[in-house]
N, C-alpha and C positions, 0 to 999 in steps of 0.2 A: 178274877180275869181268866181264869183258866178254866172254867164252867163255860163262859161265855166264848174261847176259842174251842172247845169241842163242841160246841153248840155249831159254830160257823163251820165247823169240819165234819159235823153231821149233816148239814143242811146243804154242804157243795154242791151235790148233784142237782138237787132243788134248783139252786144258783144256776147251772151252768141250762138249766133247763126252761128255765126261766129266760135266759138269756139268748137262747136258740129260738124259743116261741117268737118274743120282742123281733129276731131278726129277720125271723120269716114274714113278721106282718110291720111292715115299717111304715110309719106314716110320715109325712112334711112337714116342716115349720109352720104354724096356725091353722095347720090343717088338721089336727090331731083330736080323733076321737074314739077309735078303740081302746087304745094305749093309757090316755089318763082314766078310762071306763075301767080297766083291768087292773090299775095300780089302787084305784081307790076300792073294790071288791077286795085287794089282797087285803090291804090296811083294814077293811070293814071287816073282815073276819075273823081277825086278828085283834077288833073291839077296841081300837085307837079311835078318839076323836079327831073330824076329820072334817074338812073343806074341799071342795071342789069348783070348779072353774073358777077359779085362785086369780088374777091377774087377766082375766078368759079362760084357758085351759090347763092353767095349775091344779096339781093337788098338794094341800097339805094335811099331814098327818100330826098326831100329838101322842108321845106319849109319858106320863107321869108318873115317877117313881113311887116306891113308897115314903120315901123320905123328902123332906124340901129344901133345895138347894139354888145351885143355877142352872141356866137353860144353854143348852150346844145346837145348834140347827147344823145340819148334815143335808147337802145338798146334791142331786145330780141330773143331768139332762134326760130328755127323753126321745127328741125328737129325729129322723132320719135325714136324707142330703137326695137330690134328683139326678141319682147316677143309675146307670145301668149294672147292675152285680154281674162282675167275670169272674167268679168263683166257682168251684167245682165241689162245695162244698152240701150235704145231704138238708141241712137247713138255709137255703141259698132263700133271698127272697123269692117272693111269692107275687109280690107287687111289680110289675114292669116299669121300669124306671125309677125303681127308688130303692135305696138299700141304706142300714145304718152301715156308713163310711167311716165311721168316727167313732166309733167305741159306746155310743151311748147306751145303747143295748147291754152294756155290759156294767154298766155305771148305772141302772137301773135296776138292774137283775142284783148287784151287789146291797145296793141300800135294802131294797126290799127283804131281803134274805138278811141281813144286817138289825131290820126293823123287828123279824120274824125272833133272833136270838135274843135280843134285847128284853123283848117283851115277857121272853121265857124267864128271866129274871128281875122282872121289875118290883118286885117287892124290896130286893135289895137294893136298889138304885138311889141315890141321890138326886135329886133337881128333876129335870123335864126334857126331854129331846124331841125336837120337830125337824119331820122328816120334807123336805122340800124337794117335790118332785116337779120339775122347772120343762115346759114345753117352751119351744120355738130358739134353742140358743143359737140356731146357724144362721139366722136371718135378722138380720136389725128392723127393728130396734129391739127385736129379741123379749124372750118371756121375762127376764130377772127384774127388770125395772116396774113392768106392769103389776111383777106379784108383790115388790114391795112396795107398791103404792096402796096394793089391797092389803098390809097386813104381815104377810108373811114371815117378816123380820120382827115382829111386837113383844117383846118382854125377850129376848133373844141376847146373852151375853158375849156369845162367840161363834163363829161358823165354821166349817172343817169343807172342805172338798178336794176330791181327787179325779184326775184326768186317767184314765186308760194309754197308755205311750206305747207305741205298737213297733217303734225303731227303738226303742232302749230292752234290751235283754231281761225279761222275768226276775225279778226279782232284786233289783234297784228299783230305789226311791230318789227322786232330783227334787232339791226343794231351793227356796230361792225367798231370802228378804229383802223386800223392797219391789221395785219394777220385775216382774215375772214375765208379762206377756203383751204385747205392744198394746195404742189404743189404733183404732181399724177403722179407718173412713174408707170411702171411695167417691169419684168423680166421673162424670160424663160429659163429652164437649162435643157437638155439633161446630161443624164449619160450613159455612154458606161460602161459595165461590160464585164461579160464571163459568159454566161446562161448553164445551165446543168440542170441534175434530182434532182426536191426534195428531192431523200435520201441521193445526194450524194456531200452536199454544201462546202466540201472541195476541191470540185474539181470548186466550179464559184468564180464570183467576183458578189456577188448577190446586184444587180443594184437598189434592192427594200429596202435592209438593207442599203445600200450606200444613197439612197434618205430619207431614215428615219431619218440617221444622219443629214443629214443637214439641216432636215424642223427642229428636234429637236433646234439645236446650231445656227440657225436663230433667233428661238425668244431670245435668248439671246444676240442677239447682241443691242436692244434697251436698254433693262435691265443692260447691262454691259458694253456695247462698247460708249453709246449715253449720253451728257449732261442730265440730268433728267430735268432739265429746259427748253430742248428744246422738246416737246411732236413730238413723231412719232410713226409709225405703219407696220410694218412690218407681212404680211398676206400672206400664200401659199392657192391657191384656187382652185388647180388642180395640182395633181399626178396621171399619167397615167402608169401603169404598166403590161399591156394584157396578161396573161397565162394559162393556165390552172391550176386546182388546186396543179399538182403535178412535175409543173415547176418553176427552179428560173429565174428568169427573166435577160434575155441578153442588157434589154436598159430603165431606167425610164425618163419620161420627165416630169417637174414641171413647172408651169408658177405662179407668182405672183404680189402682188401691194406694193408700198412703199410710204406714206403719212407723208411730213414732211412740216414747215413752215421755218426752217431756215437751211438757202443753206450747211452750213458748215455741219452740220448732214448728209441732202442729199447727201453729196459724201462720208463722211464715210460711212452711209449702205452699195452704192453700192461698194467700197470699200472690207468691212468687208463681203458682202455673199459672193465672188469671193472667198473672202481666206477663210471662213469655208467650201465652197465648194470643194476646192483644198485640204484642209485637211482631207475632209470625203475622198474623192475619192483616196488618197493618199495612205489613211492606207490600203485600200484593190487594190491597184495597179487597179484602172480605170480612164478613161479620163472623159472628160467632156467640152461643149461645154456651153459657160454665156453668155446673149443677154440682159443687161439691154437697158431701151427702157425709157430715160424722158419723160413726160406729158406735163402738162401744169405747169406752176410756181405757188406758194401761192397766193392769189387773195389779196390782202393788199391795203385797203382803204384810202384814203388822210382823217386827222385830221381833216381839215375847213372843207370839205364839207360833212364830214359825220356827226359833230357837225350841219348842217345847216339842216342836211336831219331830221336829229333826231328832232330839233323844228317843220319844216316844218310838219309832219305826227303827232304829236299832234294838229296841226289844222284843221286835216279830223275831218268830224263828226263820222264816222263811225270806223276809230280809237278809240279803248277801252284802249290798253297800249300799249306805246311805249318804250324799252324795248333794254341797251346792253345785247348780247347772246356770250354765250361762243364761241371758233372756233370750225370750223365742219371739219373733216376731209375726205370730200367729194371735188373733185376738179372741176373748171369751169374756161372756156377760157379765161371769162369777164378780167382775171390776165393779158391779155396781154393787152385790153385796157388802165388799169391803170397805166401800165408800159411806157407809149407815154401821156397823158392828166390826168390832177387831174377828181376824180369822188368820188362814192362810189357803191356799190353794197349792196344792204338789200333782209331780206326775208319779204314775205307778209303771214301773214298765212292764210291757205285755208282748215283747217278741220271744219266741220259743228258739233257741238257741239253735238249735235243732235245725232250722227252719232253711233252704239253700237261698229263696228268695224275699225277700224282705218288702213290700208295700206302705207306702206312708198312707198317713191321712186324708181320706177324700180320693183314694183311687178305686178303682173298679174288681181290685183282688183286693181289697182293705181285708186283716180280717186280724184276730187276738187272740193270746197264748191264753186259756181261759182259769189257768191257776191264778193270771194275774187278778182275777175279781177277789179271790180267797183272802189274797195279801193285802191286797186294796180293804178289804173288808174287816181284816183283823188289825192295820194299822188306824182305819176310824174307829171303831170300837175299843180299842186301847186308850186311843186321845181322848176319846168322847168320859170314858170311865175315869181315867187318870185325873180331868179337869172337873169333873162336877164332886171330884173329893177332894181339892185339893184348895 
């Protein structure tokens, strides 16, 4: 193991270089095709057996020890988010409107570099490791599912993956068995009224009071309708209403998210807005049109190997505390691999201490402490070695 962390501590720069490139050239969810083109050339050179357009625009890599053992799949996103970058930073996108927001750039830049040390040692290695390089995770129904319909999971004992966490301080590790990360629908509701003059609202079915009602007696359906044991989230994010100031409005239309970890709740929500919806629109004789749209399921980690991951990452050096974290009510596809193979998925944290302001996820100054790939990289390469000997 210690061959293979000065391997990862020679190749940093590589890493961080690698991960500046990624940034500058970002592509979209299913729209990716420089990015899996560049990861499978790195893999091809590196003379890994290898797959391409995996799922659509998957890559997967293989590579085999010299010994026979079992197989670890190490997984990480690739794809970017349609934000405008307000950073000020010399590798700023390049792409207008689009920047990796979310770390994946840097969760790409790590496997690869990861892949690169591994391979420098594979005659000593035990079993097989497949490198799963996963396009489209910000967008449902997202690449995970597609790739393991094609495959990607086939002879595969365990999975390992890590997030990049850009509000937890470098060098914590948050791990979490059982429910980790919500499952993520969302929903869209058109309302048909009957528009007229603002003086004259006894004559509409005003589509804008009709959508009030039901953003209102939505939030109450957690509060009233939901197990309180079971945490969820019920969020409208957009009410579109167009008029002018002295118009009632002939049509509103609403889209929202619903974030739960235990399935029984999730069909009551979508349940319960359907019929607070029918009831707003009822009392004022309007129709309405309900598109609920599920996500991805709760990401829910296997007990052994997330107790294994949790020792393993107190033997990084660069590990400060290793650390259970509460669930996050943020959703990731990673739920469907653990749904087919035991794993775990953790975050790595990537904020620079240093740093005066802080950016979450999906903002437009998003950006990562870029030691955190190092850590990220030496705690899979630990798991991954510790497990295929053990």
């Amino acid at each position: 193991m210690e061959k293979l962390t000065l391997l990862l501590e020679q190749y940093y720069e590589e890493m961080v270089s690698i991960r500046r490139y990624l940034h500058e050239n970002p592509e979209l969810s299913f729209q990716e095709v420089k990015t899996p083109a560049y990861i499978a050339e790195y893999h091809r050179q590196l003379g890994h057996e290898m797959r391409t357009e995996v799922g659509g625009r998957g890559v997967v890599a293989t590579l085999r020890g010299g010994k026979p053992g079992k197989t670890v799949a190490l997984r990480a996103d690739f794809d970017a988010l349609a934000i405008q970058e307000a950073t000020d930073v010399p590798y700023k996108s390049k792409v207008d409107g689009v920047m990796h927001a979310c770390g994946h750039d840097g969760h790409t830049a790590t496997l690869l570099v990861l892949a690169k040390a591994l391979n420098q040692l594979k005659e000593e290695l035990e079993g097989t490791i497949v490198f799963i390089h996963q396009h489209a995770e910000e967008l449902a129904p997202g690449g995970a599912i597609a790739m393991i319909e094609d495959g990607c999971l086939e002879g595969v004992d365990v999975i390992f993956g890590t997030h990049l966490w850009a509000t937890e301080p470098t060098g914590n590790i948050m791990v979490k068995s059982g429910p980790i990360m919500a499952a993520a629908d969302g929903f869209e509701v058109t309302i048909q009224g009957k528009g007229g003059h603002g003086s004259e609202p006894h004559l509409t079915k005003d589509a804008v009071v009709i959508g009030s009602q039901f953003v209102t007696s939505a939030q109450q359906i957690v509060s009233r309708r939901v197990n309180p044991l079971h945490p969820a989230v019920v969020s409208i994010g957009h009410f579109e209403a167009l008029n002018p100031f002295n118009v009632i409005a002939d049509t509103a239309y609403l889209k929202g998210t619903v974030r739960t970890f235990d399935e029984e709740a999730r069909s009551l929500i979508e349940q319960e807005l359907e019929k607070v919806l029918q009831a707003a629109c009822l009392a004022l004789g309007a129709t309405f049109d309900f598109h609920y749209k599920r996500g991805y399921p709760a990401v829910v980690n296997h007990q052994e190997e997330t107790d294994f991951l949790m020792e393993i990452a107190k033997d990084v050096a660069e590990v400060k505390e290793v650390r259970v974290c509460e669930p996050l009510m943020g959703g990731e596809d990673f739920a469907y691999y653990l749904q087919h193979v035991k794993g775990t998925f953790f975050f790595t944290g990537a904020c620079d201490p240093q740093w005066k302001e802080i950016y979450p996820h999906h903002h437009p100054k998003f950006n990562i402490d870029e030691q955190a790939m190092l850590i990220a990289a030496k705690t899979l390469s630990l798991a991954t070695v510790q497990y295929l000997t053990t």
